[in-house]
Structure formats: C-alpha cells, structure tokens
C-alpha positions in Angstrom: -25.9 -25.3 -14.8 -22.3 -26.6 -13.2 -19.1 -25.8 -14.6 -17.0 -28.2 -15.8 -14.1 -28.0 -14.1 -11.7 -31.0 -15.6 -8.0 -29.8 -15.8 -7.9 -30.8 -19.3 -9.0 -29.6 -22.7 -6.8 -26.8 -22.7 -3.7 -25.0 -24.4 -0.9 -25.6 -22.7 0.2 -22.8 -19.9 -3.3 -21.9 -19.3 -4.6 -21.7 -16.0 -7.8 -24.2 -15.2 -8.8 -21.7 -12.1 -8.7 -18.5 -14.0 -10.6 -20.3 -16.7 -13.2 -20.9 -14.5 -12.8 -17.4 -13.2 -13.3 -16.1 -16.5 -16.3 -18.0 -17.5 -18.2 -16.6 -14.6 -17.2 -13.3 -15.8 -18.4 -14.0 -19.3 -21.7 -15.7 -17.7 -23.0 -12.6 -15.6 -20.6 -9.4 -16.3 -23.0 -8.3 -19.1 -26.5 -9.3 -17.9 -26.9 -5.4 -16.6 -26.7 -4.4 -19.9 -28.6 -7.1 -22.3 -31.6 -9.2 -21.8 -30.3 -12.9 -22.9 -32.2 -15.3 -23.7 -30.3 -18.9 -24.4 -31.9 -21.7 -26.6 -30.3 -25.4 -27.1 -27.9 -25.7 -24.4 -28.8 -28.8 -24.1 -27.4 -29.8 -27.4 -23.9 -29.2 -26.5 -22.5 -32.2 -26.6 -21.0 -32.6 -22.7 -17.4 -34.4 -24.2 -15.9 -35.6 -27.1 -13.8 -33.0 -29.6 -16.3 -30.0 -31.3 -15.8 -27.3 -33.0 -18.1 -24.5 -32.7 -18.8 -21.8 -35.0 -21.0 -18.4 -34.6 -21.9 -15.5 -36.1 -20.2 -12.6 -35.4 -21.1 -8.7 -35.1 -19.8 -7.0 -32.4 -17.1 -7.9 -29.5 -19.7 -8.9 -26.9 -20.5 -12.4 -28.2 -17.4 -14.3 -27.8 -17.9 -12.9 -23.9 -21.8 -14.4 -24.3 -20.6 -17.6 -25.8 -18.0 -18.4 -23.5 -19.8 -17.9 -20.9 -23.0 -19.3 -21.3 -21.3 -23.0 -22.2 -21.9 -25.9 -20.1 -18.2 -26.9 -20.4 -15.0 -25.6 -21.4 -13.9 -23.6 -24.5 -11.2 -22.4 -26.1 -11.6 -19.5 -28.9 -9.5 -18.4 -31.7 -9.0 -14.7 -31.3 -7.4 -12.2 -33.0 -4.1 -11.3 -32.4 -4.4 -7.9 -31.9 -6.0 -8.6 -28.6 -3.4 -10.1 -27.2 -1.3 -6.7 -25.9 -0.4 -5.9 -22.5 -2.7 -7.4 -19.3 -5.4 -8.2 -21.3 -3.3 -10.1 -23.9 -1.9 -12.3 -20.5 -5.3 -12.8 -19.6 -6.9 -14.2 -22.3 -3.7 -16.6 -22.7 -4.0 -17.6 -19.2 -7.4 -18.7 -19.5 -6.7 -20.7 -22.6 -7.6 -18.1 -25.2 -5.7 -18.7 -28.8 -4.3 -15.7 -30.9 -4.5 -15.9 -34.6 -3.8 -13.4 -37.0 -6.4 -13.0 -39.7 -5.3 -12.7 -43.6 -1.1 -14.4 -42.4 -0.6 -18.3 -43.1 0.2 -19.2 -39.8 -0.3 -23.0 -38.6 0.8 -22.4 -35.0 -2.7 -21.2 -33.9 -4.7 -23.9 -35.4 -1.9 -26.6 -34.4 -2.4 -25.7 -31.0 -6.2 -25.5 -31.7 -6.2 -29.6 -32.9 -4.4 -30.4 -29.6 -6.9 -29.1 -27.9 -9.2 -30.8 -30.2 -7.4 -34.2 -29.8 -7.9 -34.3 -25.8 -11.2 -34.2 -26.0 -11.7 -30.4 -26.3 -13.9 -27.7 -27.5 -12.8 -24.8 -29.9 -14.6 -22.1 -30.8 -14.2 -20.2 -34.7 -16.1 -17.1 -35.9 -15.7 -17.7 -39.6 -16.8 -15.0 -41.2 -13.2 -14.3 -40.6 -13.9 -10.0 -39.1 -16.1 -9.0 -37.2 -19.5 -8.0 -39.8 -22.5 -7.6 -39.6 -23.7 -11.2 -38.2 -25.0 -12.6 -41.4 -22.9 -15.6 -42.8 -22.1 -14.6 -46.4 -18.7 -15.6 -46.8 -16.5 -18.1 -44.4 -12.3 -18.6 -43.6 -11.3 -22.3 -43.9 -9.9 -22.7 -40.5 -13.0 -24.1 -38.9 -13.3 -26.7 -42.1 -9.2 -27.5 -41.6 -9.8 -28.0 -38.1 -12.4 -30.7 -38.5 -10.5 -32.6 -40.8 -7.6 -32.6 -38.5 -9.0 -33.9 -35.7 -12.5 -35.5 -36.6 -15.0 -33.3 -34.2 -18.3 -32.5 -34.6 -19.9 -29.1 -35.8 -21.9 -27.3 -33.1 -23.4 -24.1 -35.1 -24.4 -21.0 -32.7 -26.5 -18.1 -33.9 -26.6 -14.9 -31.9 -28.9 -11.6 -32.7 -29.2 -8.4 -30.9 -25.5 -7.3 -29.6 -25.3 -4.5 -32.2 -27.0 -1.3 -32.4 -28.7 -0.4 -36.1 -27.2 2.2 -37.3 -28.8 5.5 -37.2 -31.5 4.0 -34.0 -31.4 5.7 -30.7 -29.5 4.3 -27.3 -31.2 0.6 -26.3 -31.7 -0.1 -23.1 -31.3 -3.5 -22.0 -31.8 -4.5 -25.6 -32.8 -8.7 -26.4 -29.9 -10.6 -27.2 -31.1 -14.0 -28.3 -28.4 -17.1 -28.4 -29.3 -20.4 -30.2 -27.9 -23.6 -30.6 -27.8 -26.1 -33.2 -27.5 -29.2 -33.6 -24.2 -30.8 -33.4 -23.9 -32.2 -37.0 -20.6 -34.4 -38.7 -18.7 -32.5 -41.7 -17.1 -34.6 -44.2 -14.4 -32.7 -45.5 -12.4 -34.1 -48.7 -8.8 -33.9 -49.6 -6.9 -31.0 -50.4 -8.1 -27.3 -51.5 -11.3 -28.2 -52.9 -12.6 -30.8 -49.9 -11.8 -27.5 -47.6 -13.5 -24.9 -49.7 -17.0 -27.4 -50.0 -16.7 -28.3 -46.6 -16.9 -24.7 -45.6 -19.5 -23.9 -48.1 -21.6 -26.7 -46.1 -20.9 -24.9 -42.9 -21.6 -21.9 -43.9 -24.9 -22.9 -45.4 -25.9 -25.0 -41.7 -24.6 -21.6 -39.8 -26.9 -19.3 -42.2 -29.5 -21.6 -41.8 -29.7 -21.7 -38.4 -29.4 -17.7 -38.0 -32.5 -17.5 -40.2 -34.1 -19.6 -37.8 -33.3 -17.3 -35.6 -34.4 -14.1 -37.1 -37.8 -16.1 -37.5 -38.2 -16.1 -34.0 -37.4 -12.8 -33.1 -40.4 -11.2 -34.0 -40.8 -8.8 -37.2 -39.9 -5.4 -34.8 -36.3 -7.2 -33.9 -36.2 -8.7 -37.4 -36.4 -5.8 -39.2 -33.6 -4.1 -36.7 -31.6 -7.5 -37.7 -32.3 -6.7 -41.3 -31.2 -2.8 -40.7 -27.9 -3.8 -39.2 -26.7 -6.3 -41.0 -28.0 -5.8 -44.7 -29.8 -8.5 -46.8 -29.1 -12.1 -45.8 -27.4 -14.6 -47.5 
C-alpha cells in the first residue's frame, strides 16, 4: 500500500515530510505489541473531501487509524495533547487541537479547509475517550459535513483495551474495519445537526456490531466486559 504523498490536504504550517514520517510511525510502531487485522481499506475513498468517524476506547487507535490509511489524514484531537514537543509534533504533522465541552469554531474552521481542498478529517464522536461503544455523539462531525459536503467513512475498532479485572494480554487482536463511505443529509439549524448525528451514530453502532459479530464469542464477550451493554 503507497503513501500518498500530495503536498495538499493539510492545515496550514504543517509539514508534508513529517506527515509522512508520522504515518510510518503510526503504521508499524505498535505492531510488537498488537496483532492487527485491517478490513475495508479498500473502501476509502482515494480523493474527494470525507470525514471519518471511529469508535474510541483507549489512545492507541487514533495511532492505528492514522496509520493504516491509504492517504492523508488529519484528526481532531484534544487540546490537552498539544503541550511541549509532543504538542509541536502533532501540529507539524497536521494534527488539529480542539477542546472538548468550550464553543470554539477555530478547530472545526480549520477542519472545513482542510475539508474544502479535497481533504480527509478524522472525528471520534463519542466526544471522550469511553468504552468503544457508540451511545451518545458531539455534533462536530455532523457540522463538519454540512459545511463542506464530504462523505461519511465509519471505522470500527475492537481490542485496544484491556477488560477490566483480566490478566496482562500478550499481543492481544485488534481488529479495524471499514465501512462504507455513505452521504449524510444534514438539515438546517439545531435540529438538522442533532438528527444528522443521530444517523451517524446509528451507521457507526451498526457497523461496530458488525464487528463484534466477527470477533468470535471469546473476544466478544471481553468486548462486552469492557465496554458494558451496547447501544
């Protein structure tokens, strides 16, 4: 799988070399420690404005994510990550800070640009990082569709987080799949937001039930441990 190494699609000040640099990172740095397996890549639409959203449970799939894309991403990330080298790194690679719970349109401006050119931006929406299910979603990913007309490319990941109360894993399965890019109308005002991301959050559930299905009932049952009953 080739990188895409166009010098567009992303914020501007970031550095297209350490981009790359930080994709090959994401791509091999954890493979000691987790089996991956990766389903639908090939449904990643190669150009043209998307907005991806995942399920979120612990800090190593953003690193999965962005790495295992066939092109370019740019994720929305929490602001408190953005201190000292680490906070200049993720900016120079394109990385976008946005602090959760503050109405701040700077992050999700920026976010559309990137959107505008062509670009792809990745959201967790659960809004913190839970337990991987999908029973609630922020707005952001819904407000950033309607901004800039993408497509929705829904990624469900199991097996980054340890149950709670199970021994040390080694080289536990970490399964990745992709959906299927899909169009979200999303109406005016308040209420076009809030059943737009109702819809999303239904496709994104969806798909990570899919996922559990496929997991096997030893892994599914850890799923269920971890993250509670699903939506």
């Amino acid at each position: 799988m080739s990188l895409d190494t166009r010098p567009t699609h992303l914020p501007e000040g970031a550095l297209p070399w350490l981009h790359e640099i930080g994709r090959l990172i994401g791509r091999w740095a954890l493979r000691p420690a987790f089996r991956l397996r990766l389903r639908g890549l090939h449904r990643v639409p190669r150009t043209g404005p998307v907005v991806l959203v995942a399920n979120h449970s612990s800090m190593v799939e953003p690193q999965v994510i962005f790495g295992m894309l066939p092109r370019r991403a740019v994720f929305l990330v929490k602001a408190e990550m953005f201190t000292g080298l680490a906070g200049r790194g993720l900016r120079a690679i394109g990385q976008i800070p946005v602090r959760r719970g503050e109405v701040d349109r700077t992050p999700l401006t920026t976010a559309v640009g990137v959107l505008r050119a062509g670009g792809l931006v990745g959201v967790f929406p659960e809004g913190t990082r839970g337990a991987g299910d999908v029973a609630a979603a922020e707005q952001g990913a819904a407000w950033l569709v309607r901004s800039s007309g993408a497509v929705v490319l829904p990624v469900a990941t199991r097996g980054t987080r340890r149950p709670e109360g199970s021994g040390r894993r080694f080289r536990p399965v970490v399964d990745v799949l992709v959906g299927e890019p899909f169009e979200l109308p999303v109406g005016k005002g308040r209420t076009g937001l809030t059943e737009a991301t109702e819809a999303l959050r239904a496709r994104l559930a969806d798909l990570v039930r899919e996922l559990d299905a496929t997991r096997g009932p030893t892994r599914a049952a850890m799923d269920e441990k971890d993250s509670g009953s699903h939506d």
